[in-house]
C-alpha positions in Angstrom: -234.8 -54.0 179.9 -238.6 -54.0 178.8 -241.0 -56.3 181.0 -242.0 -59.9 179.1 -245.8 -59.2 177.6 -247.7 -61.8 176.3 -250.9 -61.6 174.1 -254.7 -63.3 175.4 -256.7 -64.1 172.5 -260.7 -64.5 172.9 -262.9 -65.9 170.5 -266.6 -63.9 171.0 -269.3 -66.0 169.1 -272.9 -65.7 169.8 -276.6 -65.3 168.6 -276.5 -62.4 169.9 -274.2 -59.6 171.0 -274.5 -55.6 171.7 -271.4 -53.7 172.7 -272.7 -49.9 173.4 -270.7 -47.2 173.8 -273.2 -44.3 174.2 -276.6 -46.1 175.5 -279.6 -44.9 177.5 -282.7 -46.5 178.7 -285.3 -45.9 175.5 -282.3 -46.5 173.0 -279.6 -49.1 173.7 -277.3 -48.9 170.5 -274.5 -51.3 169.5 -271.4 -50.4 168.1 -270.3 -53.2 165.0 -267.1 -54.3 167.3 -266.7 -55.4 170.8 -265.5 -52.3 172.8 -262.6 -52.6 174.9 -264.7 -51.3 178.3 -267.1 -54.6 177.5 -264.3 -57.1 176.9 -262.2 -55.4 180.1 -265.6 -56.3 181.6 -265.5 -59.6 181.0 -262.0 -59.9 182.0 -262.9 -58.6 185.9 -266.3 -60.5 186.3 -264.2 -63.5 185.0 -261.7 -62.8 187.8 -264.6 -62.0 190.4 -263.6 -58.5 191.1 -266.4 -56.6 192.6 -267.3 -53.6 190.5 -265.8 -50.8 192.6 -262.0 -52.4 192.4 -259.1 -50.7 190.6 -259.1 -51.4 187.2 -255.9 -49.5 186.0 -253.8 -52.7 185.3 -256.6 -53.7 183.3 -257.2 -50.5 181.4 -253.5 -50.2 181.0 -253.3 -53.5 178.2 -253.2 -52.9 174.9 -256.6 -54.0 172.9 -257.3 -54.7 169.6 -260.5 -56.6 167.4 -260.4 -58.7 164.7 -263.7 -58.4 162.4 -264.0 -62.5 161.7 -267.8 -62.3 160.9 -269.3 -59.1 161.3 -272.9 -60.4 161.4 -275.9 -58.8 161.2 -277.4 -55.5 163.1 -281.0 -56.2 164.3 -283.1 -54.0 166.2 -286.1 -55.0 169.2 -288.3 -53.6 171.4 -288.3 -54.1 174.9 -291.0 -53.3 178.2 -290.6 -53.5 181.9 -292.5 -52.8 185.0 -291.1 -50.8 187.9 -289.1 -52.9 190.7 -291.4 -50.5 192.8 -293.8 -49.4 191.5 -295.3 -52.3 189.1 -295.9 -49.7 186.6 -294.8 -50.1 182.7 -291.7 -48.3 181.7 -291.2 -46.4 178.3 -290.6 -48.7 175.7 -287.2 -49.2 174.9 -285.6 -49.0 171.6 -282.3 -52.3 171.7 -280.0 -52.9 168.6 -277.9 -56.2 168.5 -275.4 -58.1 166.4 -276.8 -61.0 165.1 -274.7 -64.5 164.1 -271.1 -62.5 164.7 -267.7 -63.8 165.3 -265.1 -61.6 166.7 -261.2 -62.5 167.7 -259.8 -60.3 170.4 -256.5 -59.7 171.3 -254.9 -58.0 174.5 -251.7 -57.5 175.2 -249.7 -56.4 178.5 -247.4 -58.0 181.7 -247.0 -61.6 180.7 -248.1 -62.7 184.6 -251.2 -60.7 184.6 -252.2 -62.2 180.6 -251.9 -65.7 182.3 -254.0 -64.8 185.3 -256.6 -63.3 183.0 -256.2 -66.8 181.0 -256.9 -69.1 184.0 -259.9 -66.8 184.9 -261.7 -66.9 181.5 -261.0 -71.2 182.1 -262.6 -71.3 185.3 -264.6 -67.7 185.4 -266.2 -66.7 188.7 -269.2 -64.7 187.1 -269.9 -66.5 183.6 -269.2 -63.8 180.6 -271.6 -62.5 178.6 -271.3 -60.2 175.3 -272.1 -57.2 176.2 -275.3 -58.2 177.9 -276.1 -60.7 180.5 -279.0 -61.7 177.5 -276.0 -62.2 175.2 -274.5 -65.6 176.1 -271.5 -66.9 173.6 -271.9 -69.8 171.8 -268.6 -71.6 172.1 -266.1 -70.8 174.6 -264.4 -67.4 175.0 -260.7 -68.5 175.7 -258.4 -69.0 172.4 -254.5 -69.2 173.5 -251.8 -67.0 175.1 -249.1 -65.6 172.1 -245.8 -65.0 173.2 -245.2 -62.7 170.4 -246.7 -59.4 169.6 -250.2 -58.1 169.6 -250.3 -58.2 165.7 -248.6 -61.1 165.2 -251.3 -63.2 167.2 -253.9 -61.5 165.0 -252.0 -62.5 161.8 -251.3 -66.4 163.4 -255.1 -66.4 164.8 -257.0 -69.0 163.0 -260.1 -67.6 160.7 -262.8 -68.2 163.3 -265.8 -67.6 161.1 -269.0 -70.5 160.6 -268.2 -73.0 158.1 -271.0 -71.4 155.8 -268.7 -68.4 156.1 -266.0 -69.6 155.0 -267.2 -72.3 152.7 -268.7 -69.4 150.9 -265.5 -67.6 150.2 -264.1 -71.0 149.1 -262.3 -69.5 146.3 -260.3 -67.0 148.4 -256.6 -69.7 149.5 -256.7 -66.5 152.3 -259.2 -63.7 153.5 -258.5 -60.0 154.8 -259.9 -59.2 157.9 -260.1 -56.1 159.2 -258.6 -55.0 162.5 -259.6 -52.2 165.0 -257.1 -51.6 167.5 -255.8 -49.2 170.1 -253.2 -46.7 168.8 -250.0 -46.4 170.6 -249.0 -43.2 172.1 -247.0 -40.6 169.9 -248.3 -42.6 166.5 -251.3 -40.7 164.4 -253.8 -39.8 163.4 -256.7 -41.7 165.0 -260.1 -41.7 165.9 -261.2 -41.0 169.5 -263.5 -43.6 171.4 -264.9 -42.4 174.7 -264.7 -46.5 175.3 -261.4 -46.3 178.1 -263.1 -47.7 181.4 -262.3 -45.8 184.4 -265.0 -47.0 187.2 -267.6 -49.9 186.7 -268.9 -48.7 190.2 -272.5 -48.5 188.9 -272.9 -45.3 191.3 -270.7 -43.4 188.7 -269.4 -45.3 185.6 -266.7 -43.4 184.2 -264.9 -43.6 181.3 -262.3 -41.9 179.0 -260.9 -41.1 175.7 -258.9 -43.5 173.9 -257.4 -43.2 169.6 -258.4 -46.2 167.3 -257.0 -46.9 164.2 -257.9 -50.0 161.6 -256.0 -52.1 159.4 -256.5 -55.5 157.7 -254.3 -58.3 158.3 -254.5 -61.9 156.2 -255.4 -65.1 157.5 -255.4 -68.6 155.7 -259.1 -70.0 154.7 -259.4 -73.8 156.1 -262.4 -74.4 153.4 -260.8 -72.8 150.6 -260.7 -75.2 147.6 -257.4 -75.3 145.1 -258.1 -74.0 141.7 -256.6 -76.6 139.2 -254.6 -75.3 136.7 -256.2 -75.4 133.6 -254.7 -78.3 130.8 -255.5 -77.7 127.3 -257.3 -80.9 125.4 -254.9 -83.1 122.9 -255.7 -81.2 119.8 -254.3 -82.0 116.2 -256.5 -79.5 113.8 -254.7 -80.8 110.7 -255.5 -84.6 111.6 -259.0 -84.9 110.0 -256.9 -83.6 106.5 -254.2 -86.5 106.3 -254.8 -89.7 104.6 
């Protein structure tokens, strides 16, 4: 008999976010999704674990991203002085996510999903997305699911602005697209090096993991009814009688 899983949904809002995958110093790139190595990030720093702990029971859930408002990518330019040194560094080159709403989904053990749910309530270190310069806007935690990983994403409700979805008023429901880890033996995919290992800042390590997208459908909340359209009262032989 299979273990009970349950499903953590996080709403990730902010001015601001940058989720890299492949960064260095002079050019800090974002990818256009949360990666699973930030969120999983999040998740220990909202437990308190110190940065050298195990992370396999985290790495182990099943992650996927809902694309709710995909915002805008800007880029800035950024200068520091030397903790040592005092002298300027290189100029660094920083991309961000502007005005972006993601919905994030994990899935494993139901009694670790409602640890992770009372630590993103009460965290110990606050979360951040991405960077500690990316605060969110509202809070982070949605609801635990009891059912599946997509069925929580289907059930999710639209969490875009209201200009966002005032401006798709037409559309009764939206497609939104999902990224999501691939289960084991199911293909083909695309490989992320974005499966955290060690967030021991003495040697990060991370591995390969397969991604696939698909869309699911969610009800608009703004959407406005179209009224069905009802012909005028229209005799075209009356103006010819008596």
């Amino acid at each position: 008999m299979s273990e009970p899983t349950g499903v953590l949904t996080l709403r990730l809002a902010g001015p601001l976010q940058s989720w890299g995958a492949a960064s260095r110093f002079a050019r800090r790139t974002t990818e256009r999704a949360p990666t699973k190595s930030g969120v999983l990030g999040l998740l220990a720093a909202a437990q308190g674990r110190d940065r050298s702990a195990d992370l396999s029971d985290l790495a182990a859930l099943r992650f996927a991203v809902r694309l709710d408002q995909p915002g805008t990518r800007v880029r800035d330019f950024q200068t520091a002085h030397h903790a040592d040194t005092g002298k300027s560094m290189p100029v660094s080159e920083r991309f961000y996510l502007s005005d972006a709403v993601f919905v994030v989904a994990v899935e494993g053990d139901r009694d670790l999903i409602e640890v992770l749910h009372a630590a993103v309530r009460s965290p110990v270190y606050l979360p951040f997305l991405g960077r500690r310069s990316c605060p969110p806007s509202r809070p982070v935690d949605l609801r635990v699911h009891r059912s599946g990983l997509w069925k929580a994403l289907e059930t999710e409700p639209w969490q875009a602005s209201a200009w966002v979805q005032r401006s798709r008023a037409r559309e009764r429901r939206v497609e939104l697209e999902v990224i999501a880890d691939l289960p084991a033996g199911e293909g083909p995919g695309d490989a992320v090096r974005d499966q955290p290992l060690s967030f021991d800042p003495r040697h990060r390590r991370y591995g390969l993991r397969a991604v696939h997208s698909r869309a699911v459908t969610v009800a608009n909340p703004l959407s406005i009814p179209r009224r069905a359209f009802v012909p005028a009262q229209h005799d075209p032989m009356g103006l010819l009688e008596d």
